[in-house]
KOLZAMAR-277948 format. One record per residue (C-alpha): x, y, z. Coordinates in steps of 0.2 Angstrom, whole numbers, plus 5000, padded with zeros to 4 digits. Example, Ala and Ser with C-alpha at 12.3 -4.5 7.8 and 13.67 -1.06 7.14 Angstrom:
REM KOLZAMAR-277948
506249785039 506849955036 
END
This chain:
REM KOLZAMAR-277948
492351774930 494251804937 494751704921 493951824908 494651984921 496551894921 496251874901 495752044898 497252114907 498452014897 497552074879 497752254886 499552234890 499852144873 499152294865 499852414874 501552334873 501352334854 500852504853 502452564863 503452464852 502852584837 503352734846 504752784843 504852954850 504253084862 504453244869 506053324868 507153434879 505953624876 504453514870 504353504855 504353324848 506253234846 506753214827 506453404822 505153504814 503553374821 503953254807 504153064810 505652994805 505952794804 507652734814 509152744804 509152564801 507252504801 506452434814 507152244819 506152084818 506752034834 505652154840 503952094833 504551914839 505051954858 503352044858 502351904853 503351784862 502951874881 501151874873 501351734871 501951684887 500751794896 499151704890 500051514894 500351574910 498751624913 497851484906 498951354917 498651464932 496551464929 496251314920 496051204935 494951294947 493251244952 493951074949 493850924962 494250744962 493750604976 492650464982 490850534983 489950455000 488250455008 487650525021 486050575032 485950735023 486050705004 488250664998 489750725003 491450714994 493250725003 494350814989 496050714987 497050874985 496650984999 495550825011 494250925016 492650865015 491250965004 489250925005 488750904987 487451014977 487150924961 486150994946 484950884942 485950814924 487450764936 487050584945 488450564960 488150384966 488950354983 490550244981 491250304966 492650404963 492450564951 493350714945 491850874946 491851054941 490851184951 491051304964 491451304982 490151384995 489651395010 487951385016 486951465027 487551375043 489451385039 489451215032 490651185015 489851144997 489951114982 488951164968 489151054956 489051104937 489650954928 490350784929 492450774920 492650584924 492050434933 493650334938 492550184944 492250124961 493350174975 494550084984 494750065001 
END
């Protein structure tokens, strides 16, 4: 959801950027438009390409940084282990420890390390989760 709401912003900024860029005008000193008599009137030397290209390239920039900035959450990798009440997984990256929810396609066997996609949680007691949507990679067994 945060991914479509952070890409939608960047598309309304590239469009609104672009549609500044084509304005050349406004309001003048006693309001009426700049340029005389309400007609447009092109720059005296055309509009430059370097215009178009440092448009598209903040676009540009905009969208990669976003897509590097969202393109890793919801993911965890570490060593799944059993316990009393179902599995458990310690994420390598922040070493806390999550209960698992898998859906039933997903099949966590304890003593493998994997690298999942889901969504964290807490559930009703306080207790960290994870709800897991899909299995990235089995790396194999774990070593300890």
């Amino acid at each position: 959801m945060r991914f479509k709401i952070a890409l939608g912003l960047v598309l309304c900024g590239a469009v609104a950027t672009t549609a500044l860029a084509q304005y050349g005008g406004g309001m003048g000193g006693g309001g009426t438009p700049s340029g005389g008599g309400g007609v447009y009137t092109a720059p005296k030397g055309g509009y430059s390409s370097s215009t178009g290209i440092a448009i598209g390239a903040g676009v540009a920039a905009g969208i990669g940084l976003a897509y590097l900035a969202l393109h890793n959450r919801g993911k965890m990798v570490g060593c799944v282990e059993g316990s009393a009440d179902g599995t458990k997984l310690m994420n390598e990256k922040d070493k806390k420890t999550y209960a698992l929810l898998a859906s039933n396609d997903v099949v966590l066997a304890p003593g493998e390390r994997v690298a999942i996609k889901g969504k964290k949680v807490k559930d009703e007691s306080g207790r960290m989760t994870f709800q897991v949507q899909k299995l990235l990679k089995d790396y194999g067994s774990c070593s300890k």
